[in-house]
C-alpha positions in Angstrom: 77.1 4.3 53.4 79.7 5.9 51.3 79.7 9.4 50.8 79.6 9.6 47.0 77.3 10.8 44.4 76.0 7.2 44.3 73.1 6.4 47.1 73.9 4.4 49.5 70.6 2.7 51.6 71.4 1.0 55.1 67.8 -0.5 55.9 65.5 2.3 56.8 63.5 4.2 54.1 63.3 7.3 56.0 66.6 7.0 57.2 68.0 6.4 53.3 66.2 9.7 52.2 68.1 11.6 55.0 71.5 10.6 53.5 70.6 12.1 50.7 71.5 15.7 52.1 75.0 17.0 53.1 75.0 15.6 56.8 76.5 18.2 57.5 80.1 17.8 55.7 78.8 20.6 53.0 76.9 21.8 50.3 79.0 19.9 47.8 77.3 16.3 49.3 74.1 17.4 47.9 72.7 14.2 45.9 69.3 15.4 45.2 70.6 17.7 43.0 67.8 17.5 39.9 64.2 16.1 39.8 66.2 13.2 37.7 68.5 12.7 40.5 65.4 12.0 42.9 63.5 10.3 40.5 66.4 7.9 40.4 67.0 7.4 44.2 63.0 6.6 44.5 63.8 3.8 41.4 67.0 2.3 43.4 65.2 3.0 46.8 63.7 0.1 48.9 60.1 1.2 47.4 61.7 0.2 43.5 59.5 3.0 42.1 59.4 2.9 38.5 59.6 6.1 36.7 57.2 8.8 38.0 57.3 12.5 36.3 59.0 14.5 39.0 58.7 18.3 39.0 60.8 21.0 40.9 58.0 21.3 43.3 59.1 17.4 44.4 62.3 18.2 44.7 61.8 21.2 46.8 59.6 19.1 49.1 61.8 16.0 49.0 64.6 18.4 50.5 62.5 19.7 53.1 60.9 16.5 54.5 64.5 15.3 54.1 65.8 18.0 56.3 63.3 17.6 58.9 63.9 14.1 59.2 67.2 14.6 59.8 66.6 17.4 62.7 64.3 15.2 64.1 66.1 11.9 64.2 69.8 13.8 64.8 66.8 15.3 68.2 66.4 12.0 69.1 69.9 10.6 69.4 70.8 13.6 70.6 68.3 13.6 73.5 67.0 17.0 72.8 63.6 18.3 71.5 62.8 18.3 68.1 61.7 21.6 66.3 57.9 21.7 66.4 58.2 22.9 62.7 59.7 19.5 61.5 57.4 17.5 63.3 54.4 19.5 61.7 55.8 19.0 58.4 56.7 15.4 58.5 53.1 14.9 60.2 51.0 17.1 57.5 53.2 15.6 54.5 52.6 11.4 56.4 48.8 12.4 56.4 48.7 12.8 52.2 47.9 9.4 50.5 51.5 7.2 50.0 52.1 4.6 47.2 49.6 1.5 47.4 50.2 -1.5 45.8 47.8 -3.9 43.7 48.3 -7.1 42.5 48.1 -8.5 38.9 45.5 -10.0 37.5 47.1 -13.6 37.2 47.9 -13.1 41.1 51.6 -13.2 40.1 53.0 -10.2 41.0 52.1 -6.2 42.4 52.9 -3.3 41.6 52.1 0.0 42.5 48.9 1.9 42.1 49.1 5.2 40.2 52.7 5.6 41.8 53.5 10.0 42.0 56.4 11.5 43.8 53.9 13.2 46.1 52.9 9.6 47.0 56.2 8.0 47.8 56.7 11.2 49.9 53.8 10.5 51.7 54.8 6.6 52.6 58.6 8.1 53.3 57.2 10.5 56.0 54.7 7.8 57.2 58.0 5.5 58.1 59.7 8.4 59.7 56.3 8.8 61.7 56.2 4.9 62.6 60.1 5.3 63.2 59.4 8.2 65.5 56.7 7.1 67.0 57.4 4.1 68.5 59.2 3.7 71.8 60.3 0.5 70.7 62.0 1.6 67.2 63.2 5.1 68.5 65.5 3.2 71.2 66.9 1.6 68.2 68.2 4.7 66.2 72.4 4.7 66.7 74.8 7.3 65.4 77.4 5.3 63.7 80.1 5.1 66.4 83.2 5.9 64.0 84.4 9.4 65.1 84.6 10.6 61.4 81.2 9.3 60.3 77.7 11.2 60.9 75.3 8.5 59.3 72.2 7.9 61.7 71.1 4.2 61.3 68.3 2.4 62.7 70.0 -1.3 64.7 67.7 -3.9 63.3 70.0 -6.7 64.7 68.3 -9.5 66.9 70.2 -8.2 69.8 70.5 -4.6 69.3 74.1 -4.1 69.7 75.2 -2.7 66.3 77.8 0.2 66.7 78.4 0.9 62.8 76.8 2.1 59.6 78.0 -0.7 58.6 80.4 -3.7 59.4 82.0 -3.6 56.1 82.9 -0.3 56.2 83.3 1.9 59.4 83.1 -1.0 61.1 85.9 -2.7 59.5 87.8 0.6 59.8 87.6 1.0 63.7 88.6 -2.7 63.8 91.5 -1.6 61.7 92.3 1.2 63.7 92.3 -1.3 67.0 94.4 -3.7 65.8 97.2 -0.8 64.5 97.2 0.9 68.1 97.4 -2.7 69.4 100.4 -3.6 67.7 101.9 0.0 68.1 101.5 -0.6 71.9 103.4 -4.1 71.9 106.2 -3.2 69.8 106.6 0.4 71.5 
């Protein structure tokens, strides 16, 4: 996931949501800068939500289940205990209703049922609570393991060995690095 105005999602809707914030390399990271801004990330988001009227208040609770999500997961890899404040807001926001879908009436196609940024919250905190929740998916959450790279990601490979954010980008990079200090080493 590049760190550029344009979203980047690696797999995980939860997980693409906290990317949205600064990770921690500063303010000027921020991509949910606008209700437009979010309104676009939940169109180019795994969910595909069309356009839903998005008001400041939805922004301003994007941002914080956002930031708890992060605490929470960067708890988790961390091996420390997550604030009881995040957990009680990703918890009271995954118990509103989330997006449903409904299927067409030539049984074709589905699309979502009186879709609402509220709602997309909703299933976003839900996944972070499924995430969370499970022993099973929690062992999977990895830090990417390049030095200069905070991204959290969850490992759905079959054998759960994945090190990077991804393989075309920090992972080629650490390969990259590798084979430099190899060659350095030889011709040294």
């Amino acid at each position: 996931m590049a760190i550029a105005k344009d979203f980047g999602f690696i797999g995980r809707l939860c997980l693409d949501l906290a990317h949205t914030g600064d990770m921690g390399y500063g303010a000027r990271f921020e991509r949910l800068t606008t209700p437009a801004e979010l309104g676009r990330w939940l169109q180019l988001s795994p969910l595909r939500l069309p356009r839903v009227r998005i008001s400041l208040q939805d922004l301003k609770s994007a941002r914080m289940l956002r930031g708890a999500i992060w605490r929470v997961v960067g708890a988790v890899v961390g091996r420390t205990n997550p604030a009881a404040g995040d957990i009680r807001l990703m918890n009271r926001m995954a118990r509103q209703p989330g997006l449903t879908r409904e299927l067409d009436l030539a049984a074709r196609s589905m699309h979502w049922h009186q879709p609402a940024a509220a709602r997309a919250l909703a299933t976003i905190a839900q996944d972070a609570v499924m995430l969370l929740g499970d022993p099973t998916q929690r062992k999977r959450i990895r830090r990417c393991e390049n030095a200069g790279c905070k991204v959290v990601f969850y490992d759905d490979s079959r054998p759960g060995l994945r090190r990077w954010c991804a393989a075309n980008r920090c992972g080629d990079r650490m390969r990259a690095r590798l084979y430099r200090k190899r060659h350095k080493t030889k011709s040294a």
